[in-house]
C-alpha positions as CSV (number, residue, x, y, z in Angstrom):
1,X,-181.6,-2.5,-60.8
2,X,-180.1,-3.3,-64.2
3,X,-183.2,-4.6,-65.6
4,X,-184.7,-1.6,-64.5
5,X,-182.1,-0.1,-66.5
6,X,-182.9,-2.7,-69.5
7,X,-186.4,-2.4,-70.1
8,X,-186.1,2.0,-69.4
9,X,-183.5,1.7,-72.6
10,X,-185.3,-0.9,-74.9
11,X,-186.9,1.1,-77.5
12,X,-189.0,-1.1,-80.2
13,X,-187.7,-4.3,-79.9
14,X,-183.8,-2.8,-79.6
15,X,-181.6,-1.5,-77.3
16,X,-180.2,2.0,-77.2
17,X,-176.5,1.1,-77.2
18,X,-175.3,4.6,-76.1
19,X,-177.5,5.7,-73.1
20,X,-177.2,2.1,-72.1
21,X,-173.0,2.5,-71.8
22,X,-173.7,5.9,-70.5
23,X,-176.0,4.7,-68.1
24,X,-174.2,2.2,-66.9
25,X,-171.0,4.1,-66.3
26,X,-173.0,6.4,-64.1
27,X,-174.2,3.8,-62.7
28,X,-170.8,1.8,-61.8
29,X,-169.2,5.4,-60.9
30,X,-171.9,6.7,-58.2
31,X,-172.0,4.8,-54.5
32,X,-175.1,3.1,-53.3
33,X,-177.9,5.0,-51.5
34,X,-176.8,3.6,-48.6
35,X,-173.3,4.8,-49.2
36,X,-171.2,2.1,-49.9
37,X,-168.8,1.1,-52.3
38,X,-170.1,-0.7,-55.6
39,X,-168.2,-3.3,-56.7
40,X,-166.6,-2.3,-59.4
41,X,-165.4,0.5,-57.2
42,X,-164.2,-1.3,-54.6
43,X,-161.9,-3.5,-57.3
44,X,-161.0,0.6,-58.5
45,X,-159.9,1.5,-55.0
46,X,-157.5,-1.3,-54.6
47,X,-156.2,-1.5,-57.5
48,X,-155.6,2.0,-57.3
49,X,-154.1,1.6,-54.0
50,X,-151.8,-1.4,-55.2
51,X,-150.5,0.6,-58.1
52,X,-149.5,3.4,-55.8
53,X,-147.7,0.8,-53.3
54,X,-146.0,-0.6,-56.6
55,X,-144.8,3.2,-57.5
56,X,-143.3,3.5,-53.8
57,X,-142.1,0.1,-54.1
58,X,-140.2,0.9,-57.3
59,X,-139.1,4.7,-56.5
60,X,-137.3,3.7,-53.7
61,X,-135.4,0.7,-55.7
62,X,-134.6,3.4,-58.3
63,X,-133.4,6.1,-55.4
64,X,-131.2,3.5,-53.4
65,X,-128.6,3.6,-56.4
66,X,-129.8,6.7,-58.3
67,X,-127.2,9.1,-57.7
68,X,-127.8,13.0,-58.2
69,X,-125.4,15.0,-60.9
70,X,-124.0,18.1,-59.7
71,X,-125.5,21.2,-61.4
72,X,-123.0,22.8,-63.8
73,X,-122.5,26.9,-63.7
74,X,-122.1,28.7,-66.8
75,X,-118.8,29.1,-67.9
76,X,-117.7,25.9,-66.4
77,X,-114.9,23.5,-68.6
78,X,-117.0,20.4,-69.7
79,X,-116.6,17.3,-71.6
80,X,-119.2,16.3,-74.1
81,X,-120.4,12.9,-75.1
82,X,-120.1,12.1,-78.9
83,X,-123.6,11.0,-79.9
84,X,-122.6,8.5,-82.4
85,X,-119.5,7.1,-80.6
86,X,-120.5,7.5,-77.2
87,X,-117.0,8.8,-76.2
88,X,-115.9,11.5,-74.1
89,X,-113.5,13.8,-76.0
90,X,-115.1,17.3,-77.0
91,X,-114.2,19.9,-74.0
92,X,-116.3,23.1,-73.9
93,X,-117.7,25.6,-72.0
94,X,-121.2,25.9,-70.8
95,X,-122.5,29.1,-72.3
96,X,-126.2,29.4,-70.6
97,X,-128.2,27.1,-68.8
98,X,-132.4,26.5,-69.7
99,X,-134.8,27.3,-67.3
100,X,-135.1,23.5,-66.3
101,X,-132.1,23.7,-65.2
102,X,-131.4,19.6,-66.6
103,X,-130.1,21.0,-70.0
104,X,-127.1,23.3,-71.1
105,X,-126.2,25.5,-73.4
106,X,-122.7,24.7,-75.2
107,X,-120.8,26.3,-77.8
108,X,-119.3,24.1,-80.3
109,X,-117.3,26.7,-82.8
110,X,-119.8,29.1,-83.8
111,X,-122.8,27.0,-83.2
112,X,-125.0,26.8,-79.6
113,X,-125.8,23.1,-78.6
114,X,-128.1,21.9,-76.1
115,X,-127.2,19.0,-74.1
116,X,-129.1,17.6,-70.9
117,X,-126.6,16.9,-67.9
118,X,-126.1,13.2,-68.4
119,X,-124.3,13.9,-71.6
120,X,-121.5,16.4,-69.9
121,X,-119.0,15.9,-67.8
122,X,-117.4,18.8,-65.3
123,X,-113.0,19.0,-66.0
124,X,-112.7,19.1,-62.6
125,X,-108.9,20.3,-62.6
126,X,-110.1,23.4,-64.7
127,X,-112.8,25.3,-63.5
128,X,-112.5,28.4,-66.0
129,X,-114.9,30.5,-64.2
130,X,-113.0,33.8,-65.4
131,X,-112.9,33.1,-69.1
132,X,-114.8,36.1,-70.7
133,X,-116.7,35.5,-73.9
134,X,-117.1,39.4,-74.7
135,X,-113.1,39.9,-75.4
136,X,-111.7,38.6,-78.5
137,X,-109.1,36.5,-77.1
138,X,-109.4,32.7,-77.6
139,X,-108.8,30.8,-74.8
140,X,-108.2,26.8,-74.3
141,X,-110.3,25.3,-72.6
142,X,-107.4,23.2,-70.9
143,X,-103.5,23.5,-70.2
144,X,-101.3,21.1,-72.7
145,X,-99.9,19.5,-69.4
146,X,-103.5,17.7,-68.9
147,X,-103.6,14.5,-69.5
148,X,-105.8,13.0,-72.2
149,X,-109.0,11.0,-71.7
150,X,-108.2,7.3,-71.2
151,X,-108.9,5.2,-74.5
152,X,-108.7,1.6,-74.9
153,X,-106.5,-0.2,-77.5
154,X,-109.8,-2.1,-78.4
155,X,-110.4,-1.9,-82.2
156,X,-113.7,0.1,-82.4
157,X,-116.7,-1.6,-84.2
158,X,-117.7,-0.4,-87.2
159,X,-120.5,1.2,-87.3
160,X,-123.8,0.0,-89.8
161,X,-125.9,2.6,-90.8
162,X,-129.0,1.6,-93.5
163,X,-130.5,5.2,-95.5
């Protein structure tokens, strides 16, 4: 059949390159008359079937220690991760959340930040669900009895940065 194909496409002593590829990716992609498999489709089937197996396979390794973040309501007390020193110290509010519900809305002074979940942190002793942003009064965002967020007396690493 692929000498068919050959001598159909040789044109004065050359081959036409491009109806020949065409051809024969119509040809590799359509079953037999007969209605089975070609062989390049059966290799396409099972590989296809071995990535999906593969994806299972790997999904449920992730989901066995994956564990899922509780959404965060507006108005909720969070910490924020410093992007540069990857510590936990800013505490805000969550002003709004996105659509996706996976990112936030925080005000940091007069500027709006948006951070996905896995960069905030719910204060779980204050839940400040009553704070209202529409009165002038400026509110903490935690009591001075709290304690602080644990450090370590480790000597932080300074940091290289090339411009």
């Amino acid at each position: 059949m692929l000498k068919n194909l050959v001598k159909k496409l040789w044109i004065s002593g050359q081959l036409d390159w491009e109806g020949f590829d065409g051809a024969l990716l119509e040809w590799r992609s359509i079953p037999r008359e007969d209605g089975k498999l070609s062989l390049d489709q059966k290799e396409l089937k099972n590989g296809l079937e071995q990535r999906r197996f593969e994806l299972n396979k790997v999904n449920l390794q992730y989901d066995t220690r994956a564990r899922n973040n509780n959404p965060l309501n507006v108005r909720d007390c969070v910490r924020i991760q410093n992007e540069i020193s990857k510590l936990w110290g800013c505490q805000r509010i969550i002003h709004s959340i996105h659509d996706s519900g996976r990112s936030y809305v925080v005000l940091i002074g007069s500027r709006r930040y948006v951070r996905n979940r896995r960069y905030l942190r719910p204060i779980r002793s204050q839940q400040q669900s009553a704070i209202d942003f529409g009165s002038g009064v400026k509110h903490s965002p935690l009591k001075p009895t709290d304690p602080l967020p644990w450090r370590s007396n480790q000597m932080k690493k300074k940091i290289f940065r090339f411009t």
